[in-house]
N, C-alpha and C positions, 0 to 999 in steps of 0.2 A: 296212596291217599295222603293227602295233606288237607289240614288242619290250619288256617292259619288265622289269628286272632279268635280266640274262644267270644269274645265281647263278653265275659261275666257269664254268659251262660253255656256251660258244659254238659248237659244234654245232648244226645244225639241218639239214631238207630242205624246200626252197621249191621247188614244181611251176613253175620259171618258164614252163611256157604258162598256166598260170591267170595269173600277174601279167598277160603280155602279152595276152590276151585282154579282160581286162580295163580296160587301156590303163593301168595301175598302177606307180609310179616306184617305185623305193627310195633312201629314203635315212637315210643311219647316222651316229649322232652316237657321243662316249662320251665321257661325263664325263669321263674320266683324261687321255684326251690330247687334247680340242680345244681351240681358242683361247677365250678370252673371250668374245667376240662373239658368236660360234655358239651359245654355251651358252646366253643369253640368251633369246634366240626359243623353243628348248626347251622350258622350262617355260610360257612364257603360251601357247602354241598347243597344249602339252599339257593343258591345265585344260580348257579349251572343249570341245576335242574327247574327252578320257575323262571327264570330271566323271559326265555319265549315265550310263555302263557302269559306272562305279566305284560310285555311288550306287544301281543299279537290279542288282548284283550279278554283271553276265559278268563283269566284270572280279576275281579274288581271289588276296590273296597263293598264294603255295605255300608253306609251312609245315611244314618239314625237323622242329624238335623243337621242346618248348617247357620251361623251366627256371622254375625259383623262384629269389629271387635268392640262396637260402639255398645254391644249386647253381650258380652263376656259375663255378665256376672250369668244373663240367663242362661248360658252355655253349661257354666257351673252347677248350675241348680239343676240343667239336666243330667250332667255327669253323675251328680248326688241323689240325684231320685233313683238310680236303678232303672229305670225304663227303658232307657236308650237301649235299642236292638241295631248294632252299626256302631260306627264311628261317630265321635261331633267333630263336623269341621268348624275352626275360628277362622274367621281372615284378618290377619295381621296387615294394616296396610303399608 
């Protein structure tokens, strides 16, 4: 199971008898507060393992709003309200 971008809210419900029947470990990283070291591993065993989902398309952003850059500040002010469920895209042009 991966996790990828919490978006602010870390919530979730995991049937842990499906992990365990599955004989399936967890384990949690986060960028903000682990050591260096840890973080490293991260990314190259993340490529391998989602490169194909990410390229054959399970895998896709969520995608809260999307702004022009002519609209950047409102971009901002959604970032700052908390509401956004998803990503904001800007378009830089």
């Amino acid at each position: 199971m991966v996790n990828i971008g919490r978006l602010g809210r870390a919530e979730s419900a995991v049937d842990l008898d499906v992990l365990s029947y599955q004989h399936l470990r967890v384990r949690g990283v986060s960028f903000g507060f682990s050591r260096p070291e840890k973080l490293g591993a991260v990314p190259s065993g993340a490529v391998s393992a989602l490169a194909p989902a990410l390229l054959d398309g399970r895998v896709q952003p969520l995608i809260d709003s999307r702004y022009d850059f002519r609209t950047a500040f409102e971009a901002v002010r959604r970032l700052a309200s908390h509401q956004a469920l998803g990503k904001i895209v800007l378009a830089v042009p």
